[in-house]
FISEDO-825743 format. One record per residue (C-alpha): y, x, z; residue in three letters. Coordinates in steps of 0.1 Angstrom, whole numbers, padded with zeros to 4 digits, always signed. Layout:
<atoms>
YXZala;...
</atoms>
This chain:
<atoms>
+0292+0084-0460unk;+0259+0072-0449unk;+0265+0068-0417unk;+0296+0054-0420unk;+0279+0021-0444unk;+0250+0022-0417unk;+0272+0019-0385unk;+0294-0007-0406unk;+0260-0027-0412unk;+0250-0023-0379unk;+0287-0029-0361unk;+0284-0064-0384unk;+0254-0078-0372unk;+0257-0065-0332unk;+0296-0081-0335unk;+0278-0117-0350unk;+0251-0116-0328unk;+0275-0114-0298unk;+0298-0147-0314unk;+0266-0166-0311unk;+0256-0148-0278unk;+0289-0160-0263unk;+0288-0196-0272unk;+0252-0204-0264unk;+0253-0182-0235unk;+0284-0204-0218unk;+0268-0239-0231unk;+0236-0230-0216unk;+0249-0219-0183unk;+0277-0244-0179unk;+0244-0271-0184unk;+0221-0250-0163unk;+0244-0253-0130unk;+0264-0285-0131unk;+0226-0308-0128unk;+0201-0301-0106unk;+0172-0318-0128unk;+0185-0296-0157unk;+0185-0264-0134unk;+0151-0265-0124unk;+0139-0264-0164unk;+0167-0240-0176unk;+0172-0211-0148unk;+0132-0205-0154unk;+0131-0205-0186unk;+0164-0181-0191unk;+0144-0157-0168unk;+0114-0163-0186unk;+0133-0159-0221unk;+0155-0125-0207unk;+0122-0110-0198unk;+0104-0111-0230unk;+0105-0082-0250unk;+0129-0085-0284unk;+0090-0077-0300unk;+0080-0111-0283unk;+0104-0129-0308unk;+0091-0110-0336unk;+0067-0143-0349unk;+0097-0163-0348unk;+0117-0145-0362unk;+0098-0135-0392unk;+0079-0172-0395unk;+0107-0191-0396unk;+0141-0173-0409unk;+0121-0148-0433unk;+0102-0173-0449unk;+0126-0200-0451unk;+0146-0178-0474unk;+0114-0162-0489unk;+0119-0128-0482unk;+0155-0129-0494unk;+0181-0102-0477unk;+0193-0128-0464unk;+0168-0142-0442unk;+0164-0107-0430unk;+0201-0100-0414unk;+0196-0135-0404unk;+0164-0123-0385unk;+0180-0092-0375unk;+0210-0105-0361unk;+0187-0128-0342unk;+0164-0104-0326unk;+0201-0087-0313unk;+0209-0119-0299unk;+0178-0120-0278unk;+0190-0091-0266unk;+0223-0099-0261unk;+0225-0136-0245unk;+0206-0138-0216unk;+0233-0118-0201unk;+0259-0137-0206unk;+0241-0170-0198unk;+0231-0158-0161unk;+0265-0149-0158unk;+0279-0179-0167unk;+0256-0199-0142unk;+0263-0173-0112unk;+0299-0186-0115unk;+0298-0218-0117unk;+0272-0225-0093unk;+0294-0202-0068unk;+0329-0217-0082unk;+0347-0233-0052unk;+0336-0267-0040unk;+0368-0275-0024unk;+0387-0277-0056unk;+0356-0298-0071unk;+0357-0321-0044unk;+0398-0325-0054unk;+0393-0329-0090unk;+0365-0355-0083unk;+0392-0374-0058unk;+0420-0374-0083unk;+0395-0394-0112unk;+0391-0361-0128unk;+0363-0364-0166unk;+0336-0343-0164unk;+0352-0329-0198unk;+0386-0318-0178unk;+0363-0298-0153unk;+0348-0280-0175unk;+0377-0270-0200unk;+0407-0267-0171unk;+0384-0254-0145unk;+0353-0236-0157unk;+0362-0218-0187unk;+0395-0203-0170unk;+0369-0190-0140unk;+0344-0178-0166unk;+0371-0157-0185unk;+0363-0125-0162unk;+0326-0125-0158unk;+0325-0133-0196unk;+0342-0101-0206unk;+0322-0078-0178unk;+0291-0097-0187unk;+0304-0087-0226unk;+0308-0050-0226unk;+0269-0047-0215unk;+0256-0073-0238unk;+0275-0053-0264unk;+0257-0020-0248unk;+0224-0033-0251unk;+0228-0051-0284unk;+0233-0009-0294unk;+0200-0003-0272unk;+0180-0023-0293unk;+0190-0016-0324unk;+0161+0000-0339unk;+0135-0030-0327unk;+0161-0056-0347unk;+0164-0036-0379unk;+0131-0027-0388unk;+0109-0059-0397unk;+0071-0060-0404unk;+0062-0086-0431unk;+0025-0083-0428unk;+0015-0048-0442unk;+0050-0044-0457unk;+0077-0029-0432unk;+0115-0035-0440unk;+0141-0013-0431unk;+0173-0028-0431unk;+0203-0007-0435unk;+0221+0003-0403unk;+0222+0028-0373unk;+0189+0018-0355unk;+0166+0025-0392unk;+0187+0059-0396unk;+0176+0066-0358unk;+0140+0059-0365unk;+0137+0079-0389unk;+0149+0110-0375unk;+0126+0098-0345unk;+0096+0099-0365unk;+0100+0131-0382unk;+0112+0150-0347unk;+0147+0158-0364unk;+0164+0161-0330unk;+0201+0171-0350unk;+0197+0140-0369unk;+0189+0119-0339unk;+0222+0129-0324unk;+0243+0123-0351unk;+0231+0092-0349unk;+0235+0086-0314unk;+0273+0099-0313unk;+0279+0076-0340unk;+0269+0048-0318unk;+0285+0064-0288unk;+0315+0065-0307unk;+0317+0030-0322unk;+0307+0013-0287unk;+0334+0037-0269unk;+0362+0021-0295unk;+0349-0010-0290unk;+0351-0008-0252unk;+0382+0010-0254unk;+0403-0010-0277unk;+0388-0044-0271unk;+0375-0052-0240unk;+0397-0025-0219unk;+0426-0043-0224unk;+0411-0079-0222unk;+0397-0070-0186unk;+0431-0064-0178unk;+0445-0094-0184unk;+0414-0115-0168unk;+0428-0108-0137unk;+0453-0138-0144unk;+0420-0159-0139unk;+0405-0144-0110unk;+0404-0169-0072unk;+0435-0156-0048unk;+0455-0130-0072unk;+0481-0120-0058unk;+0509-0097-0073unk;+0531-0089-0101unk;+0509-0106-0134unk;+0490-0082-0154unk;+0505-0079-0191unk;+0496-0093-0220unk;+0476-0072-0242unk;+0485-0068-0282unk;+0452-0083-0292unk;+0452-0118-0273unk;+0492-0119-0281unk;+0478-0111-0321unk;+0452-0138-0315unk;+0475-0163-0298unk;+0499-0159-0325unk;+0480-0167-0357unk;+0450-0187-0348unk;+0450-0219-0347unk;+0441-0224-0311unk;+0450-0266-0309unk;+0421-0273-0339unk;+0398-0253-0313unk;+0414-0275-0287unk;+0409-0306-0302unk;+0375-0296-0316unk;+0363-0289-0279unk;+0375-0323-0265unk;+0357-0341-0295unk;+0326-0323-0288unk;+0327-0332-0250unk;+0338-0365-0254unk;+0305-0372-0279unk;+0285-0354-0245unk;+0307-0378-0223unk;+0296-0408-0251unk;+0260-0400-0254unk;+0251-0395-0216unk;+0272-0434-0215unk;+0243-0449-0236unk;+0214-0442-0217unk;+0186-0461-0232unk;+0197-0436-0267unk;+0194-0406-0246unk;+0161-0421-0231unk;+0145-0423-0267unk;+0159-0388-0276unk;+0146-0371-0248unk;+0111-0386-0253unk;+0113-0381-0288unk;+0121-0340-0281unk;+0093-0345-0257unk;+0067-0353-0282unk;+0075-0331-0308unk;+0079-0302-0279unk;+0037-0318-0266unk;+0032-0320-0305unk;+0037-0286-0313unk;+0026-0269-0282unk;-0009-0286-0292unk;-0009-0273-0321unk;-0001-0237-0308unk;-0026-0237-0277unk;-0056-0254-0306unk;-0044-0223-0334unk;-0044-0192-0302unk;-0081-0208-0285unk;-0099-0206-0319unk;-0125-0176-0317unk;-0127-0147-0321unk;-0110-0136-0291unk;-0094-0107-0293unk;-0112-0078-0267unk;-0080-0070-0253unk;-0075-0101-0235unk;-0096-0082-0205unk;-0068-0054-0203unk;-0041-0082-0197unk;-0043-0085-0162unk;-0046-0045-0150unk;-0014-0042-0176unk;+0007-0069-0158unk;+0002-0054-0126unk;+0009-0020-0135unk;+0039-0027-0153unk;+0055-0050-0126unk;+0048-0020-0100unk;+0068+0000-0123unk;+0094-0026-0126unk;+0103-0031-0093unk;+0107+0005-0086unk;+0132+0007-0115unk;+0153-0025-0104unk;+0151-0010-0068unk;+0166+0025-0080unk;+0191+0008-0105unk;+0204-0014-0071unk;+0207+0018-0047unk;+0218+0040-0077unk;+0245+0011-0085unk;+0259+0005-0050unk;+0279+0036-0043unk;+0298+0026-0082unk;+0309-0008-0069unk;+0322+0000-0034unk;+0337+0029-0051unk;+0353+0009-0076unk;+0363-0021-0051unk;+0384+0011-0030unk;+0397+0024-0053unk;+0410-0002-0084unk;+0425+0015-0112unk;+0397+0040-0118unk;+0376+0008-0124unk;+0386+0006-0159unk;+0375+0040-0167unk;+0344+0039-0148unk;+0338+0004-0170unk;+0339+0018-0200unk;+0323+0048-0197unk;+0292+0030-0184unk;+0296+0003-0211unk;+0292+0033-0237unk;+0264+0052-0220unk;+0243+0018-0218unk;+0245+0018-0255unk;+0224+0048-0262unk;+0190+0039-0271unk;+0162+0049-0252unk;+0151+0072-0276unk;+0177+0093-0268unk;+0155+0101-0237unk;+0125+0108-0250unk;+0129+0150-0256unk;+0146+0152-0227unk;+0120+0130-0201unk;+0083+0125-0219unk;+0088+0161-0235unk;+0103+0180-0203unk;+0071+0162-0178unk;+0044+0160-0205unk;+0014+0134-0205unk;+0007+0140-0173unk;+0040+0126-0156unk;+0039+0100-0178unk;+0037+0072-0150unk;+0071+0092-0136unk;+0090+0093-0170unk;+0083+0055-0176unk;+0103+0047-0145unk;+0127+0066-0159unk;+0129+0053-0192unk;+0127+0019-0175unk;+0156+0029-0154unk;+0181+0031-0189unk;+0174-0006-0197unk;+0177-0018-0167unk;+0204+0006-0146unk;+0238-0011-0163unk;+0227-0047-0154unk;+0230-0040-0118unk;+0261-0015-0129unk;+0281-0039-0145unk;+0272-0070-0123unk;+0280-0052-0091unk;+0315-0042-0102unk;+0323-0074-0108unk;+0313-0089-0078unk;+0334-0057-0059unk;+0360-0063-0083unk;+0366-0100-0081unk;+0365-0104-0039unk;+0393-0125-0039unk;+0432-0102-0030unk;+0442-0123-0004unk;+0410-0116+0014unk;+0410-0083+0011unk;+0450-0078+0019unk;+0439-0100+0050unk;+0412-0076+0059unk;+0439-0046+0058unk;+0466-0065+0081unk;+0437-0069+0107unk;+0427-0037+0101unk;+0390-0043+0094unk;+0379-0007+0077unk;+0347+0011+0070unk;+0310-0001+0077unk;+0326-0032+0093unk;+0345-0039+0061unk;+0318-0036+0041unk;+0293-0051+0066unk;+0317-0085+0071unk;+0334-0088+0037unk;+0323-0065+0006unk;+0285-0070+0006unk;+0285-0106+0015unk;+0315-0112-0014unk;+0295-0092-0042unk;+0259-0106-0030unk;+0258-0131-0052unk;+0266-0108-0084unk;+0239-0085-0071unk;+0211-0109-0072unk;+0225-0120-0111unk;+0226-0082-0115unk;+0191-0077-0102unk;+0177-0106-0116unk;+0191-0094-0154unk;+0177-0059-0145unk;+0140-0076-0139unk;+0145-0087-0173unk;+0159-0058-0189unk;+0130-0035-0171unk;+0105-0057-0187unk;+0121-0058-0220unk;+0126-0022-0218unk;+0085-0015-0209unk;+0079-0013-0248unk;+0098+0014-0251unk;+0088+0034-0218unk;+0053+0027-0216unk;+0043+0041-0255unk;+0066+0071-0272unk;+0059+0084-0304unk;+0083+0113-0310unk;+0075+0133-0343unk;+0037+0139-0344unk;+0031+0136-0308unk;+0024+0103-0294unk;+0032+0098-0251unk;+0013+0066-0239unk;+0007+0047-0210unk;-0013+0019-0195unk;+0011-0013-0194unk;+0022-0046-0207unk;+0044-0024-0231unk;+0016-0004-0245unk;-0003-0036-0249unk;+0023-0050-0267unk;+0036-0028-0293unk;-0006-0024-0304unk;-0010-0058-0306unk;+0022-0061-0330unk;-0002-0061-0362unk;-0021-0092-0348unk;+0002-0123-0343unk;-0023-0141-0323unk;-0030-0111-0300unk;+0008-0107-0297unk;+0008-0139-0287unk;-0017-0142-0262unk;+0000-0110-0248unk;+0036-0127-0248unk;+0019-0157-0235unk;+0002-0139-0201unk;+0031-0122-0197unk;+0057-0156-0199unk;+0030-0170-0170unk;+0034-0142-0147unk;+0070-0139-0150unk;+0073-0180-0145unk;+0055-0174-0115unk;+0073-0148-0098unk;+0106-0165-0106unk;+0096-0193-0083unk;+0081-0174-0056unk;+0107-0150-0057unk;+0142-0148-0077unk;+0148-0189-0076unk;+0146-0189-0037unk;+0167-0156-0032unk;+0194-0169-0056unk;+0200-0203-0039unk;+0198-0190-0004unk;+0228-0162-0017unk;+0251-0191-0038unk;+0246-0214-0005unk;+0253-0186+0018unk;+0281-0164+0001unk;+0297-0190-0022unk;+0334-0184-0027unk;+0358-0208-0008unk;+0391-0210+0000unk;
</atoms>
């Protein structure tokens, strides 16, 4: 029975987490990719956000939802459930953004020449193409809302830790006191509830997102019980009219500039205001002494990064062309990888850190590295094989274009794009997932490693050093993703963009 209430408690707040997660993640990435000014702000700071470790969030989470209900249970789910959505959104967001920024310009350019609102784009045209890469990009936000289970439901109030009831406190403690029977019960509870959940759910919801997917051709997939169920007894016009009123305020509000002027300036200085007070609160002495180990860290854990989203591409690849040849396994291979992405790291920890011992360490991090950051590139490059467009690929088979040519001329280039999102979410996953690879405590014995993530999880007692660690580590990340991941990602949407 007690793992029943705990995976009820936990299925709650993962499932709530993931509501939010869906309609911030398409707001923000519908914005992101329809302005250019707002692009250059918003794509850096989603990778900059997506990379941060869920202990980064920590301060915010405690400072402001803990203490604004004092310490009531409350305020902790509503922490909780936040620290999962941190985990869960980014996701979703860069998902959103790869498709519209890819979505065909030929059908723009018609809309725009009929008089079409920028309100009719969006609902008629956007959210119809976003239905499939929102479900794929669902089943792994899902998965590693499960990964991080145990960061969200244990919360440190000062010297005072809270356990919240749930899955990821029941694995922690069987973590800490080496009860490897306990640990998977656990973990086959999890296993279990995400394999329903994949199973049941989004299965049958994949199915029927082929009716939204560019070129379909064929006899239409059928509708499955649980969108006829939905269809049937909500109230889908008050959503209707709801979403019209809200884009007709947007439609209103971006009409009367000289208000949106003042607003902006106004979010301006209170953003300037507060950052001033941050940056005069984290400069006040004493420094903390491991402010010298930042920079060694950073470049230790980013070599170990980019091995890990290296492997997770080449390990990924053979999946997707497998799945683009062969169709109806897809589904199978789908959710089976959407349920093994849920198991938390931990999991790993006997098997890996125990079987290579300290001295291996720098081996079973990449490893470790490699489970939260393995079903981004997974799941975002059998999309991309899954969604090349049917009439190309029946087009391919009349001229008989086969093989390395087939794959050279039409696979790659049509999936490219969903391999950069893919690699770009792993960068972020890797780097969320360091805390957890680079520092293992497993009963009494404690595995450790020099890194970002072992920086981190010490400096947890110490807001301010947490801070200045999150901080360096936000900086970096900023300044790869304009060297790197920003120039890569428009030269791929330019290049490979879908058109018809």
């Amino acid at each position: 029975m007690g793992l029943l209430s705990a995976a009820l408690w936990s299925t709650f707040r993962v499932f709530v987490a993931y509501i939010f997660s869906l309609l911030f993640g398409i707001a923000y990435g519908i914005l992101a990719a329809t302005s250019p000014q707002r692009e250059r702000l918003m794509v850096p700071l989603l990778d900059v956000l997506q990379s941060v470790p869920i202990l980064g969030f920590f301060p915010i989470a405690v400072s402001v939802l803990v203490f604004l209900f004092q310490g009531q249970r409350i305020g902790l789910e509503l922490a909780a459930i936040f620290l999962i959505f941190t985990s869960q959104v980014w996701n979703i967001a860069f998902g959103v953004y790869e498709t519209v920024k890819t979505f065909p310009q030929d059908i723009l350019e018609m809309a725009r020449s009929f008089g079409m609102s920028s309100a009719f784009v969006v609902k008629r045209l956007y959210l119809p193409a976003l239905v499939p890469t929102v479900l794929y990009n669902s089943g792994v936000s899902i998965a590693v809302g499960w990964y991080f289970l145990m960061a969200s439901e244990i919360i440190t109030l000062g010297n005072v830790e809270v356990r919240l009831p749930g899955l990821g406190t029941a694995m922690m403690r069987y973590v800490a006191s080496g009860n490897l029977p306990g640990m998977l019960g656990t973990i086959g509870t999890i296993v279990l509830v995400n394999f329903c959940t994949q199973w049941f759910l989004f299965r049958p919801l994949l199915e029927w997102s082929n009716l939204f997917q560019f070129g379909a051709v064929g006899s239409a997939p059928e509708e499955p019980g649980l969108v006829t169920f939905l269809r049937d007894r909500i109230r889908w016009n008050w959503f209707s009219r709801s979403f019209d009123a809200v884009l007709l305020l947007g439609e209103r509000i971006r009409e009367k500039r000289k208000l949106l002027v003042a607003l902006r300036f106004l979010l301006l200085g209170l953003f300037l205001g507060a950052l001033a007070y941050f940056l005069f609160w984290l400069l006040q002495p004493p420094y903390t002494p491991r402010l010298v180990e930042i920079p060694a860290s950073l470049v230790l854990t980013t070599l170990r990064v980019v091995v890990a989203v290296v492997l997770s591409i080449a390990l990924s690849f053979p999946f997707a062309v497998r799945a683009a040849e062969s169709g109806g396994g897809v589904r199978n291979l789908y959710t089976l990888a959407a349920t093994m992405g849920s198991v938390p790291a931990v999991i790993f920890y006997p098997l890996i850190v125990r079987g290579v011992g300290q001295e291996y360490m720098g081996f079973a991090a990449i490893l470790l590295l490699l489970t939260g950051s393995f079903w981004y590139t997974l799941f975002n490059m059998l999309k991309g094989a899954l969604m090349v467009p049917s009439t190309i690929v029946e087009m391919a088979r009349g001229f008989g274009i086969r093989g390395f040519l087939y794959y050279r001329t039409i696979l790659i280039p049509a999936m490219f794009p969903s391999l950069i999102t893919g690699a770009i979410t792993a960068w972020g996953g890797a780097w969320n997932a360091s805390m957890v690879a680079e520092e293992v405590n497993f009963g009494k014995e404690v595995f450790s490693l020099r890194g970002i993530g072992s920086l981190l999880l010490s400096a947890t007692a110490s807001p301010r050093e947490l801070l200045w660690v999150v901080l360096a580590m936000t900086l970096w990340i900023v300044a790869i993703n304009i060297l790197f991941w920003k120039r890569w990602y428009g030269w791929a949407a330019a290049k490979y963009a879908l058109s018809e």
